[in-house]
ZADO-176943 format. One record per residue (C-alpha): x, y, z; residue in three letters. Coordinates in steps of 0.05 Angstrom, whole numbers, plus 5000, padded with zeros to 4 digits. Layout:
residues N
XYZALA
...
***
This chain:
residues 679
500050005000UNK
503250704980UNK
504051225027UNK
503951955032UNK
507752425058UNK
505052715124UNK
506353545127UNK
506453665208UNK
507754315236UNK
514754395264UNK
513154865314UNK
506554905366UNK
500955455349UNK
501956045390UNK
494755995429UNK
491856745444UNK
491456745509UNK
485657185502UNK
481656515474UNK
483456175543UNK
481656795584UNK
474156755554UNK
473556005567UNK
475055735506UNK
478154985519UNK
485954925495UNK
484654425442UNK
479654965400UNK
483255565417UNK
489955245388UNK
485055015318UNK
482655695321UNK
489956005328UNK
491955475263UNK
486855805227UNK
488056555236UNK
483656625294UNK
486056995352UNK
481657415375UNK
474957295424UNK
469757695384UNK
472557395320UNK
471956705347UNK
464556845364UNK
464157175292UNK
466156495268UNK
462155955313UNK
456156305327UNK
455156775270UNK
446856945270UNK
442457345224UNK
445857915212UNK
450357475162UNK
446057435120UNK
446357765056UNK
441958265016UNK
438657814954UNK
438458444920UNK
445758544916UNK
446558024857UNK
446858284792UNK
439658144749UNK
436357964812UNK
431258574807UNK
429858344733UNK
429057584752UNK
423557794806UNK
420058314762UNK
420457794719UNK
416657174765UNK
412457684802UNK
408457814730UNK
407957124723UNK
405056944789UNK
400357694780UNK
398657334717UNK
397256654732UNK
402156384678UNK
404055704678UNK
411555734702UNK
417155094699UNK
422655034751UNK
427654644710UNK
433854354758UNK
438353784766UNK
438853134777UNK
443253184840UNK
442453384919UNK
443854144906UNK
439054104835UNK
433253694875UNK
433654104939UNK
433254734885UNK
428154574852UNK
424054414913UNK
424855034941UNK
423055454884UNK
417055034863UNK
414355024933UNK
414155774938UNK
411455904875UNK
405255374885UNK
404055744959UNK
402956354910UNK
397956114865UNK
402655944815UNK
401055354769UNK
408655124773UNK
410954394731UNK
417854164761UNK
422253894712UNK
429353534723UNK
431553164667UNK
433652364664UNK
440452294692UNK
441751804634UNK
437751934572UNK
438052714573UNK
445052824612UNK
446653494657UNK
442854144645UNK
437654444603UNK
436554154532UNK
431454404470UNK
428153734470UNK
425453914533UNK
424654664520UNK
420054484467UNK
415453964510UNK
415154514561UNK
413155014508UNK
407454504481UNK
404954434553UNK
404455164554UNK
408655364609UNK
410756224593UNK
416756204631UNK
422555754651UNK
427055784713UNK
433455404724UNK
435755254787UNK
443554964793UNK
444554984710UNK
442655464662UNK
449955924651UNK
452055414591UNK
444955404557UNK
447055894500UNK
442555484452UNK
437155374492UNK
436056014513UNK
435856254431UNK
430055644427UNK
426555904478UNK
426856644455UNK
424556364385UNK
418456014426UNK
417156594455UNK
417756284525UNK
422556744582UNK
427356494619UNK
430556714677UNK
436556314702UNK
439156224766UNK
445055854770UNK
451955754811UNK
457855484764UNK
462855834736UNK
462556264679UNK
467556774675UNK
471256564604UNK
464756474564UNK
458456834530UNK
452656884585UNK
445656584546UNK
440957184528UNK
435957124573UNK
431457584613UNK
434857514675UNK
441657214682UNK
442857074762UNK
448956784783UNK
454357084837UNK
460656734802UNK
458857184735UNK
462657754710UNK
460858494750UNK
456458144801UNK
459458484869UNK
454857944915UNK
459757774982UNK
458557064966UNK
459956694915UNK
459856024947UNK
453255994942UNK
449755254921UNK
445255324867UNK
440355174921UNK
442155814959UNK
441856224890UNK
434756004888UNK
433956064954UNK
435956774957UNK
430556864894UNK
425956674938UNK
426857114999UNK
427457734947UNK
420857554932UNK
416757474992UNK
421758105021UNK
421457615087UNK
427857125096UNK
427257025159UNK
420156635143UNK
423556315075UNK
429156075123UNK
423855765163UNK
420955475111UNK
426655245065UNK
433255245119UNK
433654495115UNK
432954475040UNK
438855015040UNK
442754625084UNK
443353975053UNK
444254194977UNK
450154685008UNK
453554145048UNK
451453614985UNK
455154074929UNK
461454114977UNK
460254964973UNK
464555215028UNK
462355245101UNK
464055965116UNK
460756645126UNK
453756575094UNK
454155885082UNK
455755725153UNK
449856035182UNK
445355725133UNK
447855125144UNK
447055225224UNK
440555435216UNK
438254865171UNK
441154365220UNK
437254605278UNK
430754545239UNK
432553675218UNK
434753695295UNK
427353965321UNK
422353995264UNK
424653605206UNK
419353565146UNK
415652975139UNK
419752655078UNK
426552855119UNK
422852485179UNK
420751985148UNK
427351905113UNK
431751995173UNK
427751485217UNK
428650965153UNK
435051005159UNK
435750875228UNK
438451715247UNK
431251975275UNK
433752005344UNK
441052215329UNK
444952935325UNK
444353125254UNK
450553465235UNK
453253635167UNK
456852845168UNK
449252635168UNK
447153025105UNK
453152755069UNK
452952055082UNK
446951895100UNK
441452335070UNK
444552674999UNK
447251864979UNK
440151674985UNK
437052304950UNK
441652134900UNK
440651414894UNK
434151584860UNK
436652014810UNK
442751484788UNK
437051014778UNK
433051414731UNK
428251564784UNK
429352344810UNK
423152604821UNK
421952144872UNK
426552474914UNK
423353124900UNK
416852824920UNK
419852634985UNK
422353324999UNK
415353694978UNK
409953175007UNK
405953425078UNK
402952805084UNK
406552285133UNK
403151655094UNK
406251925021UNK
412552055054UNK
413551425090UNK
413151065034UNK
417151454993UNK
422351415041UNK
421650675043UNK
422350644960UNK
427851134967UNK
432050785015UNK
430450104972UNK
433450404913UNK
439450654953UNK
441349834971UNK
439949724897UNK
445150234879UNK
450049954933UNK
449049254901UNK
450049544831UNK
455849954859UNK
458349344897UNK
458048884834UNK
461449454784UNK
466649444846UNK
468548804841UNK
469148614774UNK
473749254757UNK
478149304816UNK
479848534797UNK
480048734730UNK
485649304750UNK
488948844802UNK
490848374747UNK
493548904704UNK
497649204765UNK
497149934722UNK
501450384727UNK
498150934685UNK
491251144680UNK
485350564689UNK
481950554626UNK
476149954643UNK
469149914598UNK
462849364599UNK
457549394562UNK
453649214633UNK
455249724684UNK
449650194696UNK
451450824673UNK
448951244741UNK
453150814787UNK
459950774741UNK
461551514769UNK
462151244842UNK
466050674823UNK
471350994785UNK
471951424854UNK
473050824897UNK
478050574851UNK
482051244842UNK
482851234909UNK
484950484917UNK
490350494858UNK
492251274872UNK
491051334792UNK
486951754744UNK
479851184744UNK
475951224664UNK
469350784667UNK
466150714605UNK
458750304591UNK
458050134519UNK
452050184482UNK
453549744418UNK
459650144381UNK
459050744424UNK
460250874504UNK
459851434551UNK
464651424608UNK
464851744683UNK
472252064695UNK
476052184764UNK
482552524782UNK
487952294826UNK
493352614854UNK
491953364822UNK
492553074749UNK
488953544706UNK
483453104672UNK
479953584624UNK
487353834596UNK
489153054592UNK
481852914559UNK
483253464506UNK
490053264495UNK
486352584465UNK
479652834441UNK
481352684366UNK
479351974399UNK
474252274428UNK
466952384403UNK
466252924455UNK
468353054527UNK
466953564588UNK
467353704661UNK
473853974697UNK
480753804721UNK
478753264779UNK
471653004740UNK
469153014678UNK
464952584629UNK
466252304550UNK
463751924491UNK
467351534452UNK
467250874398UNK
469550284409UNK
473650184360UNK
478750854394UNK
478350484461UNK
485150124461UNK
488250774423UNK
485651264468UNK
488050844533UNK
494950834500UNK
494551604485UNK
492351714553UNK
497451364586UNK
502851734538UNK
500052374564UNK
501052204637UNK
507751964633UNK
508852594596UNK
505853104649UNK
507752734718UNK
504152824784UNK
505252644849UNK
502251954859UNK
499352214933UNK
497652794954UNK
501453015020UNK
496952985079UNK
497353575111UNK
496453505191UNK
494054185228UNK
496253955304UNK
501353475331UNK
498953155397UNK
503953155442UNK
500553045506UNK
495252515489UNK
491452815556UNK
488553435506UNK
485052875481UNK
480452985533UNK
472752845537UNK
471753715561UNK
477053835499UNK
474053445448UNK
467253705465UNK
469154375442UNK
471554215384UNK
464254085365UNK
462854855360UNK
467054825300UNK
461054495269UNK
457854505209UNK
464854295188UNK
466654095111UNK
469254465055UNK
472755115082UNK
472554895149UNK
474354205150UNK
474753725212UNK
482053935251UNK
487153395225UNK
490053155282UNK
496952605297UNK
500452255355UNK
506951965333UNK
510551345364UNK
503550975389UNK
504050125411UNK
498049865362UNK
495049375417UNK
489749115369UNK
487049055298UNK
479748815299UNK
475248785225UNK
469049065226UNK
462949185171UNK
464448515143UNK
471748625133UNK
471749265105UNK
473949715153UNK
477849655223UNK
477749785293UNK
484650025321UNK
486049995396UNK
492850475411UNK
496950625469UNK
500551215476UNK
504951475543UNK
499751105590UNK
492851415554UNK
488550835511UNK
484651045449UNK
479750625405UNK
480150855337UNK
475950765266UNK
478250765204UNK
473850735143UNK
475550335079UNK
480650045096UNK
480849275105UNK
486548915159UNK
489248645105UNK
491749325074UNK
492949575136UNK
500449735142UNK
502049635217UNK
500848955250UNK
498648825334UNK
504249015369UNK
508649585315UNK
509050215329UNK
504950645295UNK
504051405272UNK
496351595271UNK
493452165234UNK
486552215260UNK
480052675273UNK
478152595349UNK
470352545360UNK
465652455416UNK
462551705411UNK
456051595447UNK
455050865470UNK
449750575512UNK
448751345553UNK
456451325559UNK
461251905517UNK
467551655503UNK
473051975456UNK
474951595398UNK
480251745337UNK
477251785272UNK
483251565223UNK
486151835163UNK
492851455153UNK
497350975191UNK
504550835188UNK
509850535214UNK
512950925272UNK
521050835244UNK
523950965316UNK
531050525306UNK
534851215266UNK
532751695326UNK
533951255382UNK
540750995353UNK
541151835351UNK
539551925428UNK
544551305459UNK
551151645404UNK
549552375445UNK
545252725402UNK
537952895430UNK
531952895396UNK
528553515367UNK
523553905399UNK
517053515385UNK
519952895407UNK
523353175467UNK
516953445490UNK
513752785485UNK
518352345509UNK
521152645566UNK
521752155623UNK
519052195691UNK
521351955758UNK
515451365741UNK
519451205674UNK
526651195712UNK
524650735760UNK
522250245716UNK
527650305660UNK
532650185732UNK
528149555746UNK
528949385673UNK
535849385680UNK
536548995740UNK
540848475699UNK
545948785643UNK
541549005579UNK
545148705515UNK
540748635459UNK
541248815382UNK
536449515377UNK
531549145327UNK
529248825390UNK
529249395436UNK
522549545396UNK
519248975425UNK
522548915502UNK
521649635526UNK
517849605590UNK
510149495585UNK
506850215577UNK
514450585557UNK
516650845489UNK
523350555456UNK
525351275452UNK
524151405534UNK
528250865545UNK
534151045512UNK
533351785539UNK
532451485608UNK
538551055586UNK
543451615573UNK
541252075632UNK
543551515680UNK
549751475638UNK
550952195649UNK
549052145723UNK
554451465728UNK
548951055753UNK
550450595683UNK
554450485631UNK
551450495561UNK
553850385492UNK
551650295423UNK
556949755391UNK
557549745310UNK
553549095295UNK
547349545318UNK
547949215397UNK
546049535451UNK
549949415520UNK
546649785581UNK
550049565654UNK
547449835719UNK
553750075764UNK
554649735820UNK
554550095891UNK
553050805857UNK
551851285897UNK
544551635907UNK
543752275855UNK
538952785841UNK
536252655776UNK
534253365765UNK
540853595770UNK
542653255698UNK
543753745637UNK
540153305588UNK
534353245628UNK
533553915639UNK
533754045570UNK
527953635550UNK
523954015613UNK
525454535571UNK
522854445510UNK
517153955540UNK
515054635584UNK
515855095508UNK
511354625474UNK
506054475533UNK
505655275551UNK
503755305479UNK
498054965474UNK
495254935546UNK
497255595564UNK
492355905615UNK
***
């Protein structure tokens, strides 16, 4: 299993002391320090932003057009088409704009088109059937800024359209529409453009009923889980709406979130923003992978209970249906690119794989072979194909590098989507592979840790706790990365059928259970017994009425602690980090003197596995040297790697505190521990 390189912090955050002052526990002020945080009314700002951030919906540019433009129609009566997408943010934005405009009168026809059979975004095929239904005037919600063609159709038809969209759209023509609303495009001076598409049509919304605190009311749950869905960042605006719509699933979900959240087992459970992305937006979305969307915008819109519990039931049904799919796609290609043990781009078709699922698969296998993932289902001589990134290769530049292979292609540097015959398959795989040997990448990206745990102790039920004000957390505030170097792996235990693994860890005295996700024992690169690095996430784990802290893991590896300790017993002591957490007590002499209470001589590859129980290799050989230094043994490190370690005989009683290398380590132990639990 590869391995990335882990980024951690050489030197401790300077905590404000200000943060401590006002209460704040030492494990969130020193997140809030990493982050630029270091002052009390900007850490409120932050956690417990309110109302007031909220923005003015007039301040996007067309938005008094768009509303003049909807207000007619519902003065009017016109028949009016919200037309969306076919994922979370699309869904959850076109259920908030067709619910308002039916509580005005409005006789409103939402449309999201067939994931497979009409693709992403508007199309004239269906601009045409809405204009033969009769509907005067079209809104998109989440699409619309790429719809140069449609737009002219409808124009032609003699049907408006206002679009509301979120995607970028600075280097191309803007379609002529009436009203073109969308904070990412050129001159728009809105504070936010991180808005989901769901809070552009959101914010339509409250400039039309002029009351968003009621539209919050209303649609704050809708907001929330297309924001946190779409990966939009969790900051400013987005934060609060995102707060807000969390406290309405936590006390007054809708009936189809209700019904939806007690299907799944979460009814009676903190929603948080983890809960919108893996448990509600896979299932929202299950339905529209299976050609089925508007069921999920059924579920969102019903009021009664009956409708919704069983649209929650189907929903959830067609969510283990996509799993199975998913599961089934899974194995066949991940054998497929075992076999081939790739070392370039995996380039896998069928003419089997359901198209809606192939996009999660080639994810999953990106991420297990660290390479660029192509899926392609054939339909007789021509396929379509789901595309994923790895490592920060540039997919759309490497797509268009090969697209005279190609029939067409689009999307972005880390996803994207193409056609292709199958007669270019084997060319284009070859081309593809050309280009990536061409344009290298790093196979992994670097993992980049915010805090190193020195004292596992800040690990704390009171310290972990706080950290949950950091919540919603995800994109622009993501969960604190946390590590603990040098930790005894006690146990390796499989869970969910093998697929993932419960870690038990010892570090300095302090015993942590740990999860980690997708990844099976097997693959696991530490065995019972190694010592181990950890880069984890620390969490609060509720258990039969009982909180416990547990360690949510990122990566593991091997703790290589032979170089530094051969370091420590030739003179030269460890740096900083280390010196803070190793540092030996009076507790660790005493046992490292009972240790020795027959001459030490063992080859260092074993002093991994003999220190005494609960003591780190390194605090041995620190607690080795000091009593050299103090003449209460001799110690010596001979050149076929052997340690020798004799007590002296009839040495005389010392002060330990009176040794130079110990007070060294006080020193830098005291520098480091100040910093982070300074009070």
């Amino acid at each position: 299993m590869k391995q990335r390189a882990w980024k951690i912090p050489y030197e401790p955050p300077e905590v404000p002391t200000a943060l401590i002052s006002a209460g704040y526990q030492p494990l969130l002020a020193a997140v809030l320090a990493i982050r630029g945080i270091d002052g009390v009314g900007e850490a409120e700002e932050f956690l417990h932003c309110g109302i007031q951030t909220l923005l003015d919906p007039m301040g996007m540019r067309n938005m008094e057009k768009a509303v003049a433009r909807v207000r007619r129609a519902i003065r009017e009566h016109e028949r009016v088409a919200v037309f969306g997408d076919y994922d979370v943010d699309g869904i959850t934005s076109t259920c908030v704009l067709t619910d308002y405009l039916r509580s005005q009168g409005v006789d409103t026809t939402p449309y999201i088109p067939d994931r497979i059979n009409e693709g992403y975004g508007l199309n004239c095929d269906a601009v045409q059937a809405l204009h033969e239904q009769g509907v005067t005037l079209i809104i998109t919600v989440d699409c619309g800024i790429t719809a140069i063609e449609e737009a002219k159709l409808a124009r032609t038809l003699g049907v408006d359209m206002v679009i509301t969209d979120h995607h970028e759209c600075s280097e191309q023509a803007v379609p002529e529409a009436l009203a073109v609303v969308d904070p990412k495009q050129p001159e728009c001076t809105y504070q936010n453009p991180g808005l989901a598409g769901v809070g552009v049509a959101f914010k339509l919304a409250c400039a039309l009923s002029g009351d968003p605190v009621a539209m919050l009311r209303q649609y704050g749950d809708l907001v929330a889980i297309g924001t946190v869905a779409d990966v939009m960042p969790l900051t400013g605006e987005n934060r609060f709406l995102v707060s807000y719509g969390l406290r309405l699933l936590n006390t007054t979900p809708r009936p189809g979130l209700r019904a939806l959240l007690f299907e799944c087992g979460a009814l009676d459970k903190e929603i948080t923003a983890t809960t919108i992305g893996y448990v509600i937006a896979p299932r929202l979305n299950a339905a529209g992978r299976l050609g089925q969307t508007m069921l999920s915008a059924q579920l969102l819109m019903t009021k009664d209970h009956g409708e919704a519990e069983r649209l929650a039931s189907e929903l959830c049904e067609l969510n283990r249906e996509r799993q199975a799919l998913e599961q089934e796609i899974w194995d066949e290609a991940s054998q497929r690119a075992q076999a081939a043990a790739p070392e370039a781009p995996l380039v896998l078709s069928s003419d089997d794989w359901h198209q809606g699922v192939i996009g999660i698969a080639a994810s999953r296998l990106s991420e297990t072979f660290y390479l660029p993932t192509i899926m392609i289902r054939f339909y007789g001589d021509r396929g379509k194909g789901s595309c994923r990134s790895f490592g920060g290769f540039n997919l759309y530049n490497a797509l268009a590098a090969c697209s005279d292979l190609l029939e067409g292609f689009g999307g972005h540097a880390l996803a994207a989507g193409l056609t292709i015959r199958r007669e270019n398959i084997d060319r284009f795989r070859a081309a593809l592979a050309d280009y990536y040997r061409a344009n290298p990448v790093e196979s992994l990206p670097d993992l980049q840790i915010d805090l190193r745990i020195t004292d596992p102790r800040m690990l704390s039920l009171e310290n972990v706790t706080a950290l949950g004000e950091l919540e919603p957390c995800g994109s622009g505030n993501p969960k604190p990365q946390m590590c603990m170097t040098g930790l005894r792996l006690m146990n390796v235990i499989s869970i969910g059928g093998g697929k993932h693994v419960r870690l038990q860890i010892e570090h300095l005295g302090c015993r942590f259970d740990c999860i980690y996700f997708s990844c099976s024992a097997e693959r696991l690169p530490a065995h019972r017994g190694d010592w181990i690095d950890l880069a984890f996430t620390p969490q609060l784990n509720h258990f039969r009425g009982r909180d416990s802290v547990q360690l949510l893991v990122t990566d593991v590896r091997r703790s290589d602690m032979l170089p530094v300790c051969r370091k420590v017993l030739m003179g030269e002591l460890p740096g900083q980090w280390d010196a803070a957490v190793f540092c030996p007590g009076r507790e660790e002499f005493v046992r490292v003197w009972r240790w020795l209470a027959s001459p030490a001589e063992l080859p260092m590859e074993d002093l991994l596995r003999h220190v005494p129980p609960g003591m780190h290799p390194l605090q041995v050989c620190l607690c080795l040297v000091i009593m050299q230094e103090m003449r209460l043994a001799t110690v010596s490190l001979e050149a076929d790697d052997t340690l020798h370690a004799v007590p002296i005989e009839g040495c005389a009683k010392v002060d330990l505190n009176q040794s130079a290398i110990l007070r060294s380590l006080r020193t830098a132990q005291r520098r480091v521990r100040d910093a982070l639990m300074k009070s």
